[in-house]
C-alpha positions in Angstrom: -1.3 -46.3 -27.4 -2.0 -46.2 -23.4 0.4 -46.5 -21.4 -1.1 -49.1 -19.0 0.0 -52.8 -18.6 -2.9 -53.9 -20.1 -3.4 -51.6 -22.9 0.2 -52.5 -24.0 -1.0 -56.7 -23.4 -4.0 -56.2 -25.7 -1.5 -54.9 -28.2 -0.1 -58.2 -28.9 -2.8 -59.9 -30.1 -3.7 -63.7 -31.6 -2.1 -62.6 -35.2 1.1 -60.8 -34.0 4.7 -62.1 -34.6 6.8 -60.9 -31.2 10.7 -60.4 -32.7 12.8 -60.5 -29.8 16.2 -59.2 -30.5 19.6 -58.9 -28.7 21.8 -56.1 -29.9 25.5 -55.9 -30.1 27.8 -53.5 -31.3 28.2 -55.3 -35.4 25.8 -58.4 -35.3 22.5 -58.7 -33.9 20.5 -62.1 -33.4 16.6 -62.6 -33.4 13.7 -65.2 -32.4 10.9 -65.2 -33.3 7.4 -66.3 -31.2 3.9 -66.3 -31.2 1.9 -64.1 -28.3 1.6 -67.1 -26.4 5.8 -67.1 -26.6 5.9 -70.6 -28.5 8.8 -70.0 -30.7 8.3 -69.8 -34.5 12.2 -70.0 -35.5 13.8 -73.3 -35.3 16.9 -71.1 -34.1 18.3 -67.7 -34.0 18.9 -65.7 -36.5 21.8 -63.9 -36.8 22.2 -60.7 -39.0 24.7 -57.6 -39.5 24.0 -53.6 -38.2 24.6 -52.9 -42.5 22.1 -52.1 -45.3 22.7 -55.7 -46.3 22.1 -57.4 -42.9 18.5 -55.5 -42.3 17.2 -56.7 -46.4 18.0 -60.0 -44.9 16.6 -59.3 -41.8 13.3 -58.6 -43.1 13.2 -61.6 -45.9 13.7 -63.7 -42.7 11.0 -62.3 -40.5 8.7 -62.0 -43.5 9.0 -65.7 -44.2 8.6 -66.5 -40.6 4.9 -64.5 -40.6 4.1 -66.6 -43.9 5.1 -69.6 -42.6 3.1 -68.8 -38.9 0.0 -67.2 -40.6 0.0 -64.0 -39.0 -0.7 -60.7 -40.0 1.6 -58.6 -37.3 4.8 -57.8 -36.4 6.3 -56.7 -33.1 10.0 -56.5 -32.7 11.4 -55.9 -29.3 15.1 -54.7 -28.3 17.1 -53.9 -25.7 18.7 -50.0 -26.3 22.2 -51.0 -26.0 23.8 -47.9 -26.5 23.7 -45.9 -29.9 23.7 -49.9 -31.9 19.9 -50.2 -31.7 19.5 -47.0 -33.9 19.4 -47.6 -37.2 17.6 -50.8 -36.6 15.0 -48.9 -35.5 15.0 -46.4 -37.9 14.7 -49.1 -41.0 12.1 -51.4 -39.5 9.7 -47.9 -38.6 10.6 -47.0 -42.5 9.0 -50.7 -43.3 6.1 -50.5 -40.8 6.9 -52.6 -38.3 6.4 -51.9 -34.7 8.9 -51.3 -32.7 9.0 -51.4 -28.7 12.0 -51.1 -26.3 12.3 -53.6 -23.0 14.7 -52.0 -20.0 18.0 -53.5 -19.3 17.2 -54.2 -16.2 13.9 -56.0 -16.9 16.1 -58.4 -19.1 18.4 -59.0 -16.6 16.0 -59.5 -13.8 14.2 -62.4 -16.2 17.1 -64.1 -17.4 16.6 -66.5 -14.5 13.1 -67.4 -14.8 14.1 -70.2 -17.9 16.8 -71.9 -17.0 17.6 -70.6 -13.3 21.1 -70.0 -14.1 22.7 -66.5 -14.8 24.2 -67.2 -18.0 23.9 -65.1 -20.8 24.7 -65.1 -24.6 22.9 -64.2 -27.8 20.3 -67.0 -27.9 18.7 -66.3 -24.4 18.8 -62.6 -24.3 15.9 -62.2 -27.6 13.7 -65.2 -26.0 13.7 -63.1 -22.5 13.1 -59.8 -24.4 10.1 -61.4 -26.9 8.8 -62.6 -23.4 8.7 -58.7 -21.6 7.1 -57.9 -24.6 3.9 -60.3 -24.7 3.7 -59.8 -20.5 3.5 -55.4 -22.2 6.6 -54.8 -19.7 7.9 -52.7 -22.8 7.7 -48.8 -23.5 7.9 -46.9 -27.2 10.9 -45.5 -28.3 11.0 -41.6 -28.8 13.4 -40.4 -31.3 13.0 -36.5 -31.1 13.3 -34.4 -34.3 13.5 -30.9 -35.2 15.0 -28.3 -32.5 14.0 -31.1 -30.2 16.9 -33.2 -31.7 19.1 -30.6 -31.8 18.7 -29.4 -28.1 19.3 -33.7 -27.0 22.3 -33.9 -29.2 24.0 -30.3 -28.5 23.2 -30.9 -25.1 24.9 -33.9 -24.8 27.9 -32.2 -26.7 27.8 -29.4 -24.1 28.0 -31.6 -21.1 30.7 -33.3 -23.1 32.9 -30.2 -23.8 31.8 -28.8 -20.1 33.4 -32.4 -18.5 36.4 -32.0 -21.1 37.3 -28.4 -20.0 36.9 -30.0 -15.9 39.8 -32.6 -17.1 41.9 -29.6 -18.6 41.6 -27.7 -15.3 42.6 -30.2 -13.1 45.8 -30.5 -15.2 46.1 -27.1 -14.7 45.7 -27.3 -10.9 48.4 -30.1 -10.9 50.5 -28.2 -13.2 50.6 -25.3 -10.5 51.0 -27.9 -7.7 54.2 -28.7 -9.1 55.4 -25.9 -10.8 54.4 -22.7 -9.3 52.0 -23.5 -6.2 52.0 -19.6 -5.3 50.0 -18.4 -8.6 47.0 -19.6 -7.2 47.5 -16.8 -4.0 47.2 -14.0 -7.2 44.5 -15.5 -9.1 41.9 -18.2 -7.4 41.0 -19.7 -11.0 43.3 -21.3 -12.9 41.8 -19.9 -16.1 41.4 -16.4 -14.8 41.9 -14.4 -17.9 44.8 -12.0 -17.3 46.6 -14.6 -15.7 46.6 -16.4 -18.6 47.6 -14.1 -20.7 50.8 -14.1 -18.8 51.1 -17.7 -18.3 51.5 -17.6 -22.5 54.5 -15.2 -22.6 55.9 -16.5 -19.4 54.7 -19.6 -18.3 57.7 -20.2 -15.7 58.2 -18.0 -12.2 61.9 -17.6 -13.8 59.9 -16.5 -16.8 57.9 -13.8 -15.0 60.7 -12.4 -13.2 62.7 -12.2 -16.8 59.5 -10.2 -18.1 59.1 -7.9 -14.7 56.4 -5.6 -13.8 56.5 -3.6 -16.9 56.2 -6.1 -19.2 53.5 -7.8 -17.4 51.9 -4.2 -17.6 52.3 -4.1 -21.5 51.1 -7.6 -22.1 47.6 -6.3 -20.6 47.5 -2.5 -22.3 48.1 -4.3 -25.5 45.3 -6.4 -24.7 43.2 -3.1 -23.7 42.1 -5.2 -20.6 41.2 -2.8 -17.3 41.1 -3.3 -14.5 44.7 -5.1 -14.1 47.0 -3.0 -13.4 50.8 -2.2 -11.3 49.4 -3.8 -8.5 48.6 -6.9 -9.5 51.9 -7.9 -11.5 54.3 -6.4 -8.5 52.0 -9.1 -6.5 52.8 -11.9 -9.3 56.7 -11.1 -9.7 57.4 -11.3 -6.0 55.7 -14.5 -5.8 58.0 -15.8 -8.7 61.0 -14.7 -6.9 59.3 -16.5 -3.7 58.2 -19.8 -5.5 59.0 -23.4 -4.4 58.3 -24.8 -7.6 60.2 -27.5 -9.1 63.3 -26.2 -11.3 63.9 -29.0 -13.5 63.0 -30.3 -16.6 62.2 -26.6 -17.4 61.6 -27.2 -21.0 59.0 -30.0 -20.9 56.7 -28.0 -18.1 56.7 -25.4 -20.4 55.6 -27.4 -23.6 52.8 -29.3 -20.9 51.4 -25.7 -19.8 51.2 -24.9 -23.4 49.4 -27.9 -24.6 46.8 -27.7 -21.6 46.3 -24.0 -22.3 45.9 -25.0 -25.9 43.0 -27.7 -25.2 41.5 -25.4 -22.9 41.3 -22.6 -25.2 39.9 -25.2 -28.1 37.1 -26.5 -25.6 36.4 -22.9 -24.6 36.0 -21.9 -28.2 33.5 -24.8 -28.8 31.3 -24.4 -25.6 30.7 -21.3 -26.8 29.6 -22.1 -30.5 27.5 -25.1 -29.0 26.0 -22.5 -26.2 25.0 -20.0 -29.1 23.3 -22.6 -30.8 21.3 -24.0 -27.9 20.0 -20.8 -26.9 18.9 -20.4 -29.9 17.0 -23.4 -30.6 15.2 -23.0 -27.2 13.1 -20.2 -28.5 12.3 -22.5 -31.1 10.1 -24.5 -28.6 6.8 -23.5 -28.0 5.8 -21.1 -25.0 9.9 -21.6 -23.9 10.2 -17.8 -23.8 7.2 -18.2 -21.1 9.4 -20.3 -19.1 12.6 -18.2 -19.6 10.2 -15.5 -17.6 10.1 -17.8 -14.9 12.5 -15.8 -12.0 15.5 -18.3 -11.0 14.9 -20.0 -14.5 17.5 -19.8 -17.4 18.6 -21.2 -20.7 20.5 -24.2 -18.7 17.2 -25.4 -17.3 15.2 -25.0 -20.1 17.7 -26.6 -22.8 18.1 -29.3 -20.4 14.6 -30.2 -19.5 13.5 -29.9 -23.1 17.0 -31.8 -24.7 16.0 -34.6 -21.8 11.9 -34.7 -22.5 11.6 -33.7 -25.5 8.1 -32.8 -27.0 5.5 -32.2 -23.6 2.7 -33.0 -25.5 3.8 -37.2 -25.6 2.6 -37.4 -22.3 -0.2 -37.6 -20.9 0.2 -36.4 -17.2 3.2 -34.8 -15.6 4.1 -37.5 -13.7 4.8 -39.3 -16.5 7.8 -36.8 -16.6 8.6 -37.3 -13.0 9.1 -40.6 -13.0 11.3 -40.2 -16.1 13.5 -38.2 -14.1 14.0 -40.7 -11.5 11.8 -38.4 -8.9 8.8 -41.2 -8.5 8.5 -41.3 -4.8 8.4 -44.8 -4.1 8.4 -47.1 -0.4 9.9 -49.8 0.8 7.3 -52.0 3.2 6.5 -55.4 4.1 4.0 -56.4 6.6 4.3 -54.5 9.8 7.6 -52.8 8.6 7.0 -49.4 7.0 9.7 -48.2 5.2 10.9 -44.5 4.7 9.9 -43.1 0.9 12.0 -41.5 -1.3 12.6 -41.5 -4.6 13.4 -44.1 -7.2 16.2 -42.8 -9.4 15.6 -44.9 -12.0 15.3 -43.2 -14.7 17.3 -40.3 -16.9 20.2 -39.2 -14.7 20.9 -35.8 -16.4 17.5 -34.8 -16.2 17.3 -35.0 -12.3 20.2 -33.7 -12.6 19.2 -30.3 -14.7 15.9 -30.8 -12.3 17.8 -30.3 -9.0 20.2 -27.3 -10.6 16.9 -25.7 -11.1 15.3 -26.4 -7.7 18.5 -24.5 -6.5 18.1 -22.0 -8.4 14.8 -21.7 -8.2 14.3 -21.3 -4.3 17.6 -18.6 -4.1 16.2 -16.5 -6.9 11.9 -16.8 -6.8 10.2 -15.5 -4.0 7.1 -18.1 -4.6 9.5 -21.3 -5.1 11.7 -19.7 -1.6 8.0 -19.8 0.1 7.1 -23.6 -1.1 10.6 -24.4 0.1 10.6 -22.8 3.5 6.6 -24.5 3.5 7.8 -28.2 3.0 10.8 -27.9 5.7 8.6 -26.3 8.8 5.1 -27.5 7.9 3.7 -28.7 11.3 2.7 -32.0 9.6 5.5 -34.2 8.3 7.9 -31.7 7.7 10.6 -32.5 5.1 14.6 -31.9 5.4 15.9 -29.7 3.0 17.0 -32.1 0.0 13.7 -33.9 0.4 12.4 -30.7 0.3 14.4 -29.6 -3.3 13.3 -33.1 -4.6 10.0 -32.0 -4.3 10.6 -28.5 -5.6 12.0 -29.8 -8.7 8.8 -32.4 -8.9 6.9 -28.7 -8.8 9.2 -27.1 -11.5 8.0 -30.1 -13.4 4.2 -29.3 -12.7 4.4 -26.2 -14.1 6.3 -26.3 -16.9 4.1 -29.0 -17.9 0.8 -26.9 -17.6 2.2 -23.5 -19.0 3.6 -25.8 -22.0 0.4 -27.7 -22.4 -1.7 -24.4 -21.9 0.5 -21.8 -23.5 -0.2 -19.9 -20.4 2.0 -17.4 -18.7 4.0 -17.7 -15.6 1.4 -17.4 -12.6 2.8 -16.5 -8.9 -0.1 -16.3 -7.0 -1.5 -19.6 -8.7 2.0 -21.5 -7.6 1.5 -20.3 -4.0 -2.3 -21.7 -4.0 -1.1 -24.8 -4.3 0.4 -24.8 -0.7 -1.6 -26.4 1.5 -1.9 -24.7 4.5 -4.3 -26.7 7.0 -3.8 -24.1 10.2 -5.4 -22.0 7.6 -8.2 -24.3 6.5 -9.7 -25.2 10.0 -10.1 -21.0 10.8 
């Protein structure tokens, strides 16, 4: 199916049943219309997210295309979190069409019948069955394979990465109160040596008790170089100098141990999560071409792939833009001309991963530096430097797109064609 207004219009045609559907988190309720949106069901229909709820979900829908004379079915939902997935999943097993309407379409429309905001289960599927037969809907995309893998790890990654941030900044309160001249020896809380200490001796009392040799003994047991008399006479004197509270002894040291304990557990599973995610990128095709790119790595090119999934569902790269939130769009009316920018509507870790990589990609790549430095002094409508990355990562878009879609290999002198250079032009 295109992808046009119109094209997704002349999909609902004169014998097609439009299912509109509001989803909640243990009972879902239906209507059901004609593509003209006359309604078909005297009233809603209310049925269970269990095996038994969808058999009588479809007994219901099935009598109401007897009943109407019609040959199709189209159901249409609102993704509401992670409820709308098995739903999915059984009606595509039964051959029924399923499309997706955005939230905010739904709650833009809501209005439009009864000029009131009110919501509840019997409006919300009459509003969505509308979207649909106006084709303001989109397919779902389920990815499978490594493609599945890369969304879900991913998502567990940024999970664990956001639960290990949490732990630290325990960790920096901890020392706040406790022993607020650790961080003058060590400027990471989780620097490794100093945490090896922390274990035996969490306390500045503690680490005076242990002195300098045992300090010294905790790290040759350890075999760890590179840590040596210097840096635990620096780490007993600022015990014996610290202002840290000196009550409830006991309890600090049972909270340091727990926080150390989480942050060894979520260290241990980002890095069983990151060994499987760089594997299953170079299950992708032509990802090892992009892994070539210089200023690219494995966090890019798990992320843009765990975000887009398979390139070859669309049909033009800015398709993919505009997914990211990176559509430029303008505000004007009339006489007024507004400033563009872009629309951030869309997936937020993927502009995210997007504008890591535009970063990265203009420190580290001589071609994506020279694109960069192009946009920002260009004679012409020159850009400021965050316009200027938003653009960069529309280009890292571009070309991963092409290479993926050609198989080709990373081209420099290709990327720097694209610059447009009209001083050059008019010689």
């Amino acid at each position: 199916m295109n992808n046009t207004q119109n094209d997704k219009i002349a999909q609902v045609t004169n014998d097609t049943m439009v299912i509109g559907i509001d989803i909640g988190s243990e009972k879902h309720w239906a209507r059901a219309f004609d593509n003209r949106g006359m309604e078909l069901s005297k009233k809603a229909f209310g049925f269970n997210n269990t095996a038994e709820g969808f058999v009588g979900f479809e007994a219901w829908y099935e009598n109401q295309r007897r009943m109407a004379g019609l040959k199709r079915i189209m159901v249409g939902l609102e993704p509401t979190g992670h409820y709308w997935f098995n739903l999915n999943q059984f009606l595509a097993e039964n051959g029924v069409c399923v499309v997706l309407v955005a939230p905010q379409h739904v709650k833009h429309s809501k209005e439009l019948d009864d000029n009131t905001q009110r919501k509840d289960d019997l409006k919300d599927p009459r509003v969505i069955a509308k979207l649909v037969t106006e084709g303001r809907y989109f397919l779902p995309y389920r990815p499978s394979g490594a493609y599945a893998d890369l969304r879900d790890g991913f998502n567990r990654r940024c999970g664990i990465v956001e639960s290990m941030t949490r732990v630290k900044n325990r960790l920096h309160r901890w020392f706040s109160i406790n022993f607020p001249e650790y961080l003058h020896a060590y400027g990471s809380v989780t620097a490794k040596t100093g945490l090896m200490v922390l274990k035996r001796a969490p306390l500045p009392k503690d680490i005076i008790e242990l002195g300098v040799e045992g300090i010294e003994k905790i790290w040759r047991d350890a075999k760890i170089h590179g840590a040596g008399k210097k840096r635990a006479t620096t780490l007993v004197a600022l015990a014996e100098q610290s202002i840290g509270e000196k009550t409830a002894n006991e309890a600090a040291r049972l909270e340091l141990w727990q926080l150390l304990e989480d942050y060894d557990h979520f260290a241990h599973q980002f890095e069983v999560i990151e060994e499987m995610l760089e594997r299953k990128v170079h299950e992708i095709p032509c990802a090892d071409n992009l892994l070539a790119i210089p200023g690219i790595g494995y966090f890019t090119v798990m992320g843009f792939f765990a975000e887009v999934g398979a390139i070859d569902r669309f049909d033009d790269p800015k398709q993919i833009q505009k997914l990211a939130g990176l559509a430029v769009v303008e505000n004007s009316s009339g006489k007024r001309k507004g400033l563009p920018g872009i629309s951030r509507r869309g997936r937020n870790r993927l502009r995210w991963v997007l504008f890591q990589a535009a970063m990265s990609a203009v420190r580290n790549n001589q071609e994506f530096r020279a694109i960069h430095q192009y946009f920002t002094t260009r004679k012409d409508n020159p850009l400021k430097k965050m316009q200027s990355l938003m653009a960069v990562a529309g280009k890292i878009i571009r070309v991963f797109y092409g290479m993926v879609r050609t198989g080709a290999a990373y081209d420099p002198e290709r990327l720097l064609r694209d610059i447009r250079r009209p001083e050059k032009d008019a010689a």
